[in-house]
C-alpha positions as MATLAB code, in Angstrom:
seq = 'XXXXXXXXXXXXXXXXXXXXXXXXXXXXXXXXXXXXXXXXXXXXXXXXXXXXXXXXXXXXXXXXXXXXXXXXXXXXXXXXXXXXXXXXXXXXXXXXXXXXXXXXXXXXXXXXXXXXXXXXXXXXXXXXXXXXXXXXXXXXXXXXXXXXXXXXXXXXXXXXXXXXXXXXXXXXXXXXXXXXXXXXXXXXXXXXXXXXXXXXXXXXXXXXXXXXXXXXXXXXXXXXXXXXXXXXXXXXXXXXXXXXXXXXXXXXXXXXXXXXXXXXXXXXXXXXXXXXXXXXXXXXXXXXXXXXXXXXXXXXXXXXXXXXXXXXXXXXXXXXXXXXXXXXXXXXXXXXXXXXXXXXXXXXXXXXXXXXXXXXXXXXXXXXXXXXXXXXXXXXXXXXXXXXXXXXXXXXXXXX';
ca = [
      67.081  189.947   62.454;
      64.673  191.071   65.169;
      63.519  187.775   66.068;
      67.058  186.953   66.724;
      67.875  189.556   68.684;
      65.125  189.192   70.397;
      65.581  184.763   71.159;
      69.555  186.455   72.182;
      67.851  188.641   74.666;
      65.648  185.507   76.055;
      68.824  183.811   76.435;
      70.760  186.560   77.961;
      67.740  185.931   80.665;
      67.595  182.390   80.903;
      70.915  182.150   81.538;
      71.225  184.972   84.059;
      68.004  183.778   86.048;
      68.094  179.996   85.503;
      71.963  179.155   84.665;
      73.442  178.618   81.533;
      72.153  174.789   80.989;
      68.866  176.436   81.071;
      69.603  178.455   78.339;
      71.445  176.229   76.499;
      68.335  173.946   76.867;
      66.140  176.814   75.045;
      68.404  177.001   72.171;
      68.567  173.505   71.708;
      64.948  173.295   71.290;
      64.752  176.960   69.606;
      67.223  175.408   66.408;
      65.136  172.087   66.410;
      61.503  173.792   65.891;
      62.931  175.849   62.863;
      65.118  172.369   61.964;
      68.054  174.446   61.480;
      70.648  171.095   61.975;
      73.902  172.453   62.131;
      73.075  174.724   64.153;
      70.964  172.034   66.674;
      74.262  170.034   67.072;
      76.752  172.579   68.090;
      73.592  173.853   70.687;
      73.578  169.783   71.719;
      77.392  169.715   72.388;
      77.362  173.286   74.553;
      74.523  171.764   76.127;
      75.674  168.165   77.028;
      78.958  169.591   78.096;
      77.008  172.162   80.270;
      74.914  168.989   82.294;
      78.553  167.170   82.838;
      79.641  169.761   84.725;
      82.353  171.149   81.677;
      82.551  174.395   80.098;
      79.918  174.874   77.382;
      82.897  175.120   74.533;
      86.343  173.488   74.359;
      89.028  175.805   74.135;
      92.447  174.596   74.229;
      94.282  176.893   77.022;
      97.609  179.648   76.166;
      99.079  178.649   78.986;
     100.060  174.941   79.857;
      98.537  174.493   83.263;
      95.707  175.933   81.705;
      95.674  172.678   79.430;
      96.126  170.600   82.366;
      93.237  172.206   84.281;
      90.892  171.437   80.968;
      91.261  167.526   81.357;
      88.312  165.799   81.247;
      88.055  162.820   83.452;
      87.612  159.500   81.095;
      83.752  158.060   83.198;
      83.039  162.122   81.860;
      83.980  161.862   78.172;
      82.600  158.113   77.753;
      79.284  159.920   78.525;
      79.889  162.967   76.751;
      80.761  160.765   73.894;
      77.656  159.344   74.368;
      75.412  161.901   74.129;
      77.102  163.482   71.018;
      76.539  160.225   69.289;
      72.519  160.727   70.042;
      72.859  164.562   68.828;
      74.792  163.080   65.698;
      71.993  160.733   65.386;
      69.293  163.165   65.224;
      71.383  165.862   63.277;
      71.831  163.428   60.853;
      68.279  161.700   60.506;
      67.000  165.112   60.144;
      69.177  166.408   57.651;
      68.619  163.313   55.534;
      64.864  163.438   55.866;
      65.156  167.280   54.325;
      67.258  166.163   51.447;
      70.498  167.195   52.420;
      71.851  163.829   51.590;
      76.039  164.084   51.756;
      75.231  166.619   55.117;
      73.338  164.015   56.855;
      75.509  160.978   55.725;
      78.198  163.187   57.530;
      76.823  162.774   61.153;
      74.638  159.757   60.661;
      77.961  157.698   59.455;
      79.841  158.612   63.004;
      76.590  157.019   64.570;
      77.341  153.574   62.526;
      73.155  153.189   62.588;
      72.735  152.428   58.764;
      69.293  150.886   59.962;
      68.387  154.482   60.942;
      70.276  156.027   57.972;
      68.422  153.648   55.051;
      64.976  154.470   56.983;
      65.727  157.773   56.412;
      66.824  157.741   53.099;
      63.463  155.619   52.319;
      61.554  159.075   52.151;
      64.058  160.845   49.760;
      62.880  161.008   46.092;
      65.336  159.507   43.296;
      65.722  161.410   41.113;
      68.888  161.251   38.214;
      70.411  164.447   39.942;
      70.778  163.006   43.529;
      71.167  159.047   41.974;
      74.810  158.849   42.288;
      74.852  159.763   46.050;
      71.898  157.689   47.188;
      73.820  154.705   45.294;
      76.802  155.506   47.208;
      75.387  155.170   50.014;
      73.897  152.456   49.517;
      75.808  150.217   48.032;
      79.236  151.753   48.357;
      78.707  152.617   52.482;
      76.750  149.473   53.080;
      73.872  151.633   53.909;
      71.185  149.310   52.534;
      72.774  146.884   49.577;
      69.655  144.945   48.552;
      67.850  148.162   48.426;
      70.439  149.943   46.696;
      70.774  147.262   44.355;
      66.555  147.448   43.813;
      67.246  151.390   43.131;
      69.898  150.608   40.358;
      67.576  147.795   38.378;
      64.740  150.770   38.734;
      66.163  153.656   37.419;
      69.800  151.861   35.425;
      68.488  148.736   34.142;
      70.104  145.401   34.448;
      73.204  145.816   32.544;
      74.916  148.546   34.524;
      73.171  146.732   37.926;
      75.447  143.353   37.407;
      78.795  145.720   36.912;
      78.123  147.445   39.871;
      77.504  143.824   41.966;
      80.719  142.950   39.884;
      82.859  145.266   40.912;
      81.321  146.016   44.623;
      79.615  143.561   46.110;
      81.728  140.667   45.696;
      83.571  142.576   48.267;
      81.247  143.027   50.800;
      80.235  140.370   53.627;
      78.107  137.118   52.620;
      74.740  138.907   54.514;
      74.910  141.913   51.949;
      75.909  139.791   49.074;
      72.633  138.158   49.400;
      70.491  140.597   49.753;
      72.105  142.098   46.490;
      71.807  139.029   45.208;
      68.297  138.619   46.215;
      67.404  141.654   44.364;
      68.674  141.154   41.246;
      67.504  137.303   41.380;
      63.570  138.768   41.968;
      64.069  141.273   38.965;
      65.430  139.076   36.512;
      62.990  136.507   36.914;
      60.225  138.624   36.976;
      61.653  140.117   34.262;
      61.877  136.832   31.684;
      58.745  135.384   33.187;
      56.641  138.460   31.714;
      58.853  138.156   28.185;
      58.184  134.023   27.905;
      54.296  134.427   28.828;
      53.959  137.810   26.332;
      55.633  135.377   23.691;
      53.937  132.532   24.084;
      50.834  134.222   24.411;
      51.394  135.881   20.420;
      52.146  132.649   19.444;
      49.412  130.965   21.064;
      46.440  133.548   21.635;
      44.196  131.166   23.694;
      46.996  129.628   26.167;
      46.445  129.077   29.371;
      48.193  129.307   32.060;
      49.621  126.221   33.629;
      49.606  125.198   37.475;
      52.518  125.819   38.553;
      53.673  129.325   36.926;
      57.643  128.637   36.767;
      59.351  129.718   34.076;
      59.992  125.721   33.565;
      56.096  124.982   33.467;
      55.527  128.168   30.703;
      58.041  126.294   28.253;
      56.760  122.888   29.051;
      53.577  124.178   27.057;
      55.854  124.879   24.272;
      58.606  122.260   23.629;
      61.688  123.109   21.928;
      60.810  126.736   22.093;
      64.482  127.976   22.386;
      66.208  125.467   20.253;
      66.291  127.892   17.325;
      68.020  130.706   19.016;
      64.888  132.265   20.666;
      65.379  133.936   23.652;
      63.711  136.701   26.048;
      66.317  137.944   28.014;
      69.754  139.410   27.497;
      72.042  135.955   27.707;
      74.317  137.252   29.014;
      72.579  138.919   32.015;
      71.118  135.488   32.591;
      74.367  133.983   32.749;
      75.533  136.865   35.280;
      72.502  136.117   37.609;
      72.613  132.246   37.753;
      76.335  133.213   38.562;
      75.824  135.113   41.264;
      72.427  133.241   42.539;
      75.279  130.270   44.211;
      75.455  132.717   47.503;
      71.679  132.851   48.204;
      70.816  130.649   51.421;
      67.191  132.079   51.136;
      64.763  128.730   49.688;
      62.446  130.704   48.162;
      65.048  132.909   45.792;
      66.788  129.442   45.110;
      63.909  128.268   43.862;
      63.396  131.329   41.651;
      67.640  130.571   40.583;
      66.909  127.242   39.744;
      64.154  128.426   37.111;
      66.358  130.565   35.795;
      69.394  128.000   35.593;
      66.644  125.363   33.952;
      65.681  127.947   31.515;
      69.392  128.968   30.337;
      70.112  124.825   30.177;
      67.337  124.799   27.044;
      68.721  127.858   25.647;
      71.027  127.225   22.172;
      74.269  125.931   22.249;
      75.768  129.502   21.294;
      74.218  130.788   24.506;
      75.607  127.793   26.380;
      78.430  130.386   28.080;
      81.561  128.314   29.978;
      82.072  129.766   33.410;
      84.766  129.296   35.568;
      85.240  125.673   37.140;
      84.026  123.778   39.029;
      81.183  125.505   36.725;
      82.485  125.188   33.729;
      78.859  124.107   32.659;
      77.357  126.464   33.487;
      73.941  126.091   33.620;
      73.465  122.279   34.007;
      76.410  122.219   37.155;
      74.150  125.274   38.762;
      71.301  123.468   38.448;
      72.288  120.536   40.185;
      74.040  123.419   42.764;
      70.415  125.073   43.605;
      68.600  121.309   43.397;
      70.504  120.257   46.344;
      70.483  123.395   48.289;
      66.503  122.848   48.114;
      67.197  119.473   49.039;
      66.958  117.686   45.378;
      69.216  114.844   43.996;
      71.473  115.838   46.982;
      73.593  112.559   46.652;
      73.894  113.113   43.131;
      75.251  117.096   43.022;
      77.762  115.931   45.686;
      79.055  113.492   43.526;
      79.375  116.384   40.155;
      81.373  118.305   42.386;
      83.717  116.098   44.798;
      84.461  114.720   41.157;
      85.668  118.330   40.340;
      87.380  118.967   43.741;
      89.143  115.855   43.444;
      90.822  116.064   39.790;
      90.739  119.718   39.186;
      94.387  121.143   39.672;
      95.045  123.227   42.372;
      98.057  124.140   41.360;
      96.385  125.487   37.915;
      92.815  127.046   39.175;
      93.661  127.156   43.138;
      91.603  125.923   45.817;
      87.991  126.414   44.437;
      86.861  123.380   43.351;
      87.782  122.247   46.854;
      86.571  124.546   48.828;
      82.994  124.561   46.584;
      82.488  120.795   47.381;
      83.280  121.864   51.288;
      80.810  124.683   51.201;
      78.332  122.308   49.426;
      78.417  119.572   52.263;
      78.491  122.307   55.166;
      75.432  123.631   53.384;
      73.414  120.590   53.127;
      73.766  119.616   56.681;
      77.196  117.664   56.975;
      79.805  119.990   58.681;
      82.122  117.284   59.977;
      81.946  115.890   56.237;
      83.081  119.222   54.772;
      85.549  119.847   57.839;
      87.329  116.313   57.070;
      86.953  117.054   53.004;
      89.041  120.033   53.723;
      91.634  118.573   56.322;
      92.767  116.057   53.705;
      92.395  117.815   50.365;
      93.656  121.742   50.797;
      97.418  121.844   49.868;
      99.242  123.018   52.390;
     100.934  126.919   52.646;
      97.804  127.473   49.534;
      95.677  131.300   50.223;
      92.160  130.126   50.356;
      89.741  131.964   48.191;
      87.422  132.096   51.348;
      84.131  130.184   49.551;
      84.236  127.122   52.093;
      83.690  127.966   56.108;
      86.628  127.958   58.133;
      87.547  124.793   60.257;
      86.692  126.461   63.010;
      83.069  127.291   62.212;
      82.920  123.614   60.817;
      83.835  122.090   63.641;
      81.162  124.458   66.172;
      78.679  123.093   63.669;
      79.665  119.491   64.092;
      79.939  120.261   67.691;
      83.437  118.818   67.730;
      86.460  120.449   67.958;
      88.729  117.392   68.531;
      89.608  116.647   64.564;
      91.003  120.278   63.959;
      92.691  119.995   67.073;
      94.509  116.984   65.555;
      95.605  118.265   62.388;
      96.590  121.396   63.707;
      98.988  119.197   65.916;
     100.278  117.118   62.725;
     101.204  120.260   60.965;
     102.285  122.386   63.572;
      99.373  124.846   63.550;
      99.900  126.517   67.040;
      97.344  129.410   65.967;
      94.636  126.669   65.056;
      95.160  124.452   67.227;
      94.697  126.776   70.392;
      91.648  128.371   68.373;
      89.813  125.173   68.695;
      91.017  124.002   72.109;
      89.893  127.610   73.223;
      86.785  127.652   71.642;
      85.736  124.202   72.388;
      86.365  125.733   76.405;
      84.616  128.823   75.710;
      81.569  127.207   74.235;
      81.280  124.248   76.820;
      82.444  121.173   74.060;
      83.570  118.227   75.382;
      86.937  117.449   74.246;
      89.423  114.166   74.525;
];
């Protein structure tokens, strides 16, 4: 108590010998040495509104004029806006870095850094009492989803990791899908690498290792080794990761995909698991899937699945099939291929699922624009049509 009373009395002088931003100054950086937070930001918003020229506190006026009087000019209140942001910024990086999780989420989410909100959450401790909220965060908030995703194979395990990416991330944007994705892709493999190699190494004492290190070159060493039901990994997990592995545009986690999708195509016919078309086979179609992503038996993958697209019904599964052989071509380097693929084959007045680009991103890839233009004439498209003629302006494409 008599250290406040005596900062008050400091204040009292500041403010009657320097002015009142002076003080407001010292109390600023008073609450930030003893990284009292709360306490720093309302001191940051007296402040700021003190160096615009406005009252140090917003009161709303008894009397109407009064009201009038207290507008604040908009060039003002961008700026005071502004700075409030920065003082929400370091409130909230502060208050994270002390623990204070939810408190610091509070500010930091107004500041729409989650950059500076997953640094600062990189120094808190998990622990199973503050789990929950870090994973919101996370995951949930789109703090950091690959490293939220990391956090839940650490301290849940697989199993409750792949509900979670079931039942979140396949909502979030493609960029946080795969670095999810990525995660869980680096675990599991890492995961039945060390099981096949501890295995094979019981069986075989004296093994050694062979060049290349992929889970395909371990059972090479071995023939046959899963044809009796063996396994090393939870099946089904496997199953989920292949799954999700189609999203990753990063070659070096496709490659890890691919080992996993060659290992689950010698695994037993009872772990053989159908998926959902054009995957139906699962592991041998996202095998192929991976293969030409890294630029393997291209020709031949294209042909599995414009097969699919072509007699697959649409009006029984919808559009996937479709739209997967789309996203395939656009993928391996043939936009206008994938643009025309779509122009011919998606029924019209049919909701997309949203796996293929759009047209429009198609057609900046190809670097023409004039195709959509002309089916959006020949069915009437006004919306998509202008789109492409507008973009095709704005981007400097030369158009018929």
């Amino acid at each position: 108590m008599q250290n406040e009373t005596k900062i008050l009395e400091q204040l009292t002088a500041t403010a009657t010998e320097q002015g009142p931003v002076a003080a407001a100054r010292n109390l600023v950086d008073h609450f930030r040495s003893q990284h009292r937070y709360n306490e720093l930001f309302e001191a940051r918003k007296m402040l700021h509104r003190l160096e615009l020229g406005l009252p140090a506190v917003h009161v709303d006026g008894l009397v109407p004029d009064q009201a009038v009087a207290a507008s604040v000019p908009s060039d003002v209140q961008d700026e005071l806006d502004r700075r409030l942001l920065d003082a929400c910024r370091e409130v909230g990086e502060g208050l994270m870095r002390s623990g204070r999780i939810q408190e610091g989420w509070m500010f930091l989410r107004a500041v729409g850094d989650n950059a500076l909100a997953a640094e600062a959450m990189s120094s808190i401790e998990p622990t199973q009492e503050n789990l929950d909220l870090l994973l919101s965060l996370y995951v949930h908030e789109g703090v950091d989803v690959g490293q939220g995703t990391r956090l839940s194979l650490k301290m849940r395990g697989t199993c409750n990791t792949i509900t979670m990416l079931d039942s979140v991330v396949a909502m979030r944007g493609r960029k946080e899908q795969q670095a999810a994705v990525g995660a869980l892709v680096e675990h599991v493999h890492g995961e039945l690498l060390a099981n096949l190699i501890a295995d094979l190494r019981r069986r075989k004492p004296d093994l050694a290792s062979p060049p290349g290190g992929k889970i395909s070159d371990w059972l090479g060493l071995h023939p046959g080794l899963l044809r009796d039901g063996t396994y090393h990994l939870d099946t089904t997990h496997l199953a989920s990761t292949v799954r999700f592995a189609r999203v990753l545009d990063d070659l070096r986690l496709i490659r890890l995909a691919a080992d996993l999708a060659e290992y689950g195509r010698q695994l037993h016919a009872q772990y053989q698991y159908q998926s959902d078309e054009p995957f139906s086979d699962l592991y041998p179609m996202s095998l192929a899937w991976f293969r030409a992503l890294l630029g393997e038996q291209v020709d031949g993958a294209l042909r599995l699945f414009r097969q699919k697209a072509e007699t697959l019904d649409a009006e029984e599964i919808g559009t996937v099939a479709i739209e997967t052989y789309a996203d395939l071509l656009a993928r391996v380097g043939r936009p206008s291929e994938a643009a025309s693929f779509l122009m011919r084959w998606m029924p019209q007045g049919m909701r997309p699922f949203g796996i293929a680009p759009s047209l429009l991103e198609l057609a900046q890839a190809a670097g023409d624009f004039q195709p959509m233009m002309e089916h959006a004439r020949g069915r009437g498209d006004l919306i998509g049509y202008t789109a492409a003629l507008l973009q095709a302006a704005s981007i400097g494409s030369p158009q018929n």
